[in-house]
C-alpha positions in Angstrom: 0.0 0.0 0.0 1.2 3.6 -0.8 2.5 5.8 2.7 2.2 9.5 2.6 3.6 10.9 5.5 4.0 14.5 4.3 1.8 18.0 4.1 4.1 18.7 1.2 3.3 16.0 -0.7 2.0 17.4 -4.0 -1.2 14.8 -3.8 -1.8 15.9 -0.2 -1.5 19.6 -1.3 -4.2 19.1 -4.3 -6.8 17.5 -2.1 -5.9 20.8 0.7 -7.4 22.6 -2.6 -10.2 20.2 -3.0 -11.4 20.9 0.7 -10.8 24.6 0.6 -12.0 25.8 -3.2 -15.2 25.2 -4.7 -13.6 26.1 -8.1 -10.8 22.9 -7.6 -14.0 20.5 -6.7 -16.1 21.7 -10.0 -12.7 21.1 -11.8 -12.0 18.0 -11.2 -15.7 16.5 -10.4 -14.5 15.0 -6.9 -14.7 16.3 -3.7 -13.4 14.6 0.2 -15.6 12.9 2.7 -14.6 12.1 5.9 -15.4 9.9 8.6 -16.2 5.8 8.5 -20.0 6.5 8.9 -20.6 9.1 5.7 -18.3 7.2 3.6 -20.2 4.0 3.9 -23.5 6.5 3.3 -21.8 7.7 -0.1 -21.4 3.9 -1.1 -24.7 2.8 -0.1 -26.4 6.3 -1.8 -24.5 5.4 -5.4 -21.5 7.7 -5.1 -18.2 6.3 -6.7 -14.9 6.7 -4.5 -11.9 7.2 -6.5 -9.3 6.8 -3.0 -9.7 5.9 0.3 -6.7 7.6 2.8 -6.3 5.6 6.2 -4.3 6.9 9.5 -4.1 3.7 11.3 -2.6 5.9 14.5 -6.0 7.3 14.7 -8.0 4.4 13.5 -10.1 2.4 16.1 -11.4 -0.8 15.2 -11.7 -0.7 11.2 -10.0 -3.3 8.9 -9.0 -0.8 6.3 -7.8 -3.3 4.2 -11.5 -4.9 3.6 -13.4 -1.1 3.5 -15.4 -0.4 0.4 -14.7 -1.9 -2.8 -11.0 -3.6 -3.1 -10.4 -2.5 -6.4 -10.6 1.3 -4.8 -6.5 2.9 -4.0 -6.1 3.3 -0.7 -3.0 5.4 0.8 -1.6 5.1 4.4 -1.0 8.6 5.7 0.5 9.8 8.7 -1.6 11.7 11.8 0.2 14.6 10.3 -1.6 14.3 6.8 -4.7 13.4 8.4 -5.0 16.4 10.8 -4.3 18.9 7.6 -7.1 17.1 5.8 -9.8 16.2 8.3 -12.2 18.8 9.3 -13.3 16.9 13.0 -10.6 14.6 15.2 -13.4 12.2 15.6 -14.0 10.4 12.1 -12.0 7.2 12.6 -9.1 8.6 10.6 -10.5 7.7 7.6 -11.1 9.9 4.2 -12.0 9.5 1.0 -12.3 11.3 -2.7 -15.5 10.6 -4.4 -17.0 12.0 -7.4 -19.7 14.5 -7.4 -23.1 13.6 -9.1 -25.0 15.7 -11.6 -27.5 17.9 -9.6 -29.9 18.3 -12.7 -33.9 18.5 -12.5 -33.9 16.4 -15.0 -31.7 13.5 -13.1 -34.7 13.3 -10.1 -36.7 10.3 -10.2 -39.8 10.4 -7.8 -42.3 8.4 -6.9 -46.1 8.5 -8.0 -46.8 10.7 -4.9 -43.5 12.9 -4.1 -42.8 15.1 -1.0 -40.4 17.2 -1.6 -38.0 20.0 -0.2 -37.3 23.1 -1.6 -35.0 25.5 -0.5 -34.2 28.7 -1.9 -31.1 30.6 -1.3 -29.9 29.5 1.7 -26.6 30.2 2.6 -25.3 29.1 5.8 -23.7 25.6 5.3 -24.9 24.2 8.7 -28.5 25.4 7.6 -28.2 23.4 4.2 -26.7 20.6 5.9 -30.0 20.7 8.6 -32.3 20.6 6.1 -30.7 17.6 4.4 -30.5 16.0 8.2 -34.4 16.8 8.2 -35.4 15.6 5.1 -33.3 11.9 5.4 -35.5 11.8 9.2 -38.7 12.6 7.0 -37.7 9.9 4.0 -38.7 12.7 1.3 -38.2 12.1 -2.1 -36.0 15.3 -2.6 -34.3 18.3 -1.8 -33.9 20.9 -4.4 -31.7 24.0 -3.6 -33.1 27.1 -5.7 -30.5 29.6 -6.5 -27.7 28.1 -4.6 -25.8 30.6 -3.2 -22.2 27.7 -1.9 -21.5 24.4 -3.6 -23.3 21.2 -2.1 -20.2 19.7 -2.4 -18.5 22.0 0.5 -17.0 20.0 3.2 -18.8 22.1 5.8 -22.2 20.9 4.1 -21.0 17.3 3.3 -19.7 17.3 7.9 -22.8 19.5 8.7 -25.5 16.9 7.2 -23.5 14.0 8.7 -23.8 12.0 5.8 -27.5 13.0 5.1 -26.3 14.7 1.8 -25.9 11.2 0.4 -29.4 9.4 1.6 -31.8 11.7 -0.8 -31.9 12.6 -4.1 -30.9 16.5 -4.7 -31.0 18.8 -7.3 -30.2 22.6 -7.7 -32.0 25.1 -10.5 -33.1 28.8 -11.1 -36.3 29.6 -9.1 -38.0 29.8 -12.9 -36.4 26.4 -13.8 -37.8 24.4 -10.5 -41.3 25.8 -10.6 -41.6 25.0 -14.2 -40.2 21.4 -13.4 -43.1 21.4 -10.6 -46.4 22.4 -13.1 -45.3 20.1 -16.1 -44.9 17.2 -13.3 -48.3 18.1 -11.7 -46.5 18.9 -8.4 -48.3 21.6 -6.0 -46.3 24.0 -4.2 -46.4 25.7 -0.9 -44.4 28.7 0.0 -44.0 29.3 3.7 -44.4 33.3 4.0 -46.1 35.5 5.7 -47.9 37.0 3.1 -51.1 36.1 1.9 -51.1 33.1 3.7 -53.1 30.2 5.5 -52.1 28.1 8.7 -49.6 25.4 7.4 -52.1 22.4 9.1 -55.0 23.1 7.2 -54.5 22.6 3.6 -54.3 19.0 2.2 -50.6 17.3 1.6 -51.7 14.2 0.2 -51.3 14.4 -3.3 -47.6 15.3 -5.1 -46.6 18.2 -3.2 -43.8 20.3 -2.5 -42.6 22.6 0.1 -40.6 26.1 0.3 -38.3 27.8 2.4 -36.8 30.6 2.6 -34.0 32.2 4.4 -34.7 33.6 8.0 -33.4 36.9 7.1 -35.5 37.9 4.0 -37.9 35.0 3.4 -38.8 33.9 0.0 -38.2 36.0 -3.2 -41.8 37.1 -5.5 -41.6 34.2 -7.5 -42.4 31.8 -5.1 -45.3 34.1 -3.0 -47.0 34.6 -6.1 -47.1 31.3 -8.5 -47.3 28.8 -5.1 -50.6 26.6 -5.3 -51.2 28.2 -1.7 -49.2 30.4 0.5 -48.8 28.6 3.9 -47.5 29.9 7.4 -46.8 28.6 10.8 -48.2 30.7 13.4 -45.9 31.8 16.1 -47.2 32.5 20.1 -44.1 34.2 20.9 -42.6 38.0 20.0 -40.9 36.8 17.0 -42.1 36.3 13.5 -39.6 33.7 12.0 -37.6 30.3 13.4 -34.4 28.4 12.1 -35.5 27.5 8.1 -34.5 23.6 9.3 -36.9 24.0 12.5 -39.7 25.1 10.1 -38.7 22.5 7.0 -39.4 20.1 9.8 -42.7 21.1 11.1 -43.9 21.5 7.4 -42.6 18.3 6.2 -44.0 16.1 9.4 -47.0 17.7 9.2 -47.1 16.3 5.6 -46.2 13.1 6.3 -48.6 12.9 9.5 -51.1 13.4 6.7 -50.1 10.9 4.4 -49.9 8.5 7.5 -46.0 8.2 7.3 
């Protein structure tokens, strides 16, 4: 087995660039995961790995040599290399470089009765990576990301969703793009704003339905207040008008699936 045990390595230094620009990861089409637990996610969700990179002074219990597919390279590295390339101390000292997937509209394949999760312009990492936590615990079809402001591939989104950004489909679009994808697929959509709207508990989820959210800060963009099926909100008892987008994805989205009998 190939032994790195050096930051200067030139192949340690490229994947340094795959953590840290978006532009490297686009590039090349791969991007690093770490940690025994998400990797295994990326396998079991259809991602290809092209390398898997083992620190056997951090590992605990893992038989490297039998992890994921044989014919995939795997690299010793030193607790050195591993500490420049992992983002958290606590991910088994393993890592690997898989290829991205196409995030096309076209690439979804849903069921005959879709939920779905659609986010527009959110962009905090840990909120992104939330959402994708909240829609694996709800078994949605999708997420789709509307006018993504950071690359789904960003290390702080792949760490953030704990591995969640490999257990449902997602695709990203132009807010145009996904609402025209929603009417020619006979997909209802409902925009959670405070405008125009009716409590989220009392319109019907049952049939293919879809729902939106916005950032905290400025809510949802025209678009989606005025070509949603229905407007929906959830009311709030306290002195403030808005709650984590992830918080309120999750009331929406159990609410739906309370409906449909989960």
């Amino acid at each position: 087995m190939k032994q790195i045990t050096s930051v200067q390595n030139p192949y340690i230094k490229s994947l340094v660039q795959l953590q840290e620009k978006a532009k490297t990861r686009k590039q090349t089409g791969t991007f690093l995961i770490e940690g025994k637990r998400e990797i295994e996610l990326a396998i079991k969700g259809g991602y290809v790995l092209n390398t898997l990179l083992f620190c056997p002074e951090v590992m605990q219990n893992t038989d490297y040599q039998s992890f994921g597919d044989s014919n995939i390279e795997r690299i010793e590295i030193s607790k050195e290399v591993y500490q420049k390339l992992a983002y958290r101390d606590t991910t088994e000292g393993i890592l690997a470089v898989a290829q991205t997937k196409s995030l096309y509209l076209s690439d979804l394949k849903l069921s005959k009765n879709p939920l779905i999760l659609i986010a527009e312009s959110i962009e905090k990492p840990g909120n992104i990576g939330a959402l994708l936590r909240t829609a694996d615990a709800a078994n949605i079809d999708a997420v789709i990301i509307a006018d993504p402001k950071s690359d789904l591939y960003n290390p702080n989104i792949v760490r953030s969703s704990v591995g969640c950004l490999f257990t449902r489909q997602i695709a990203t679009g132009t807010s145009s793009e996904i609402i025209a994808f929603l009417k020619e697929n006979g997909i209802a959509f409902y925009s959670a704003t405070l405008q125009n709207s009716n409590e989220y508990h009392k319109i019907d989820y049952t049939s293919p339905t879809a729902l939106v959210v916005g950032t905290e800060a400025t809510g949802l963009t025209d678009i989606w207040r005025t070509e949603s099926t229905q407007n929906i909100i959830i009311p709030m008892q306290g002195e403030i008008d808005s709650m984590n987008v992830s918080v309120a994805a999750a009331i929406l989205l159990f609410e739906a699936k309370r409906q449909r009998g989960f």
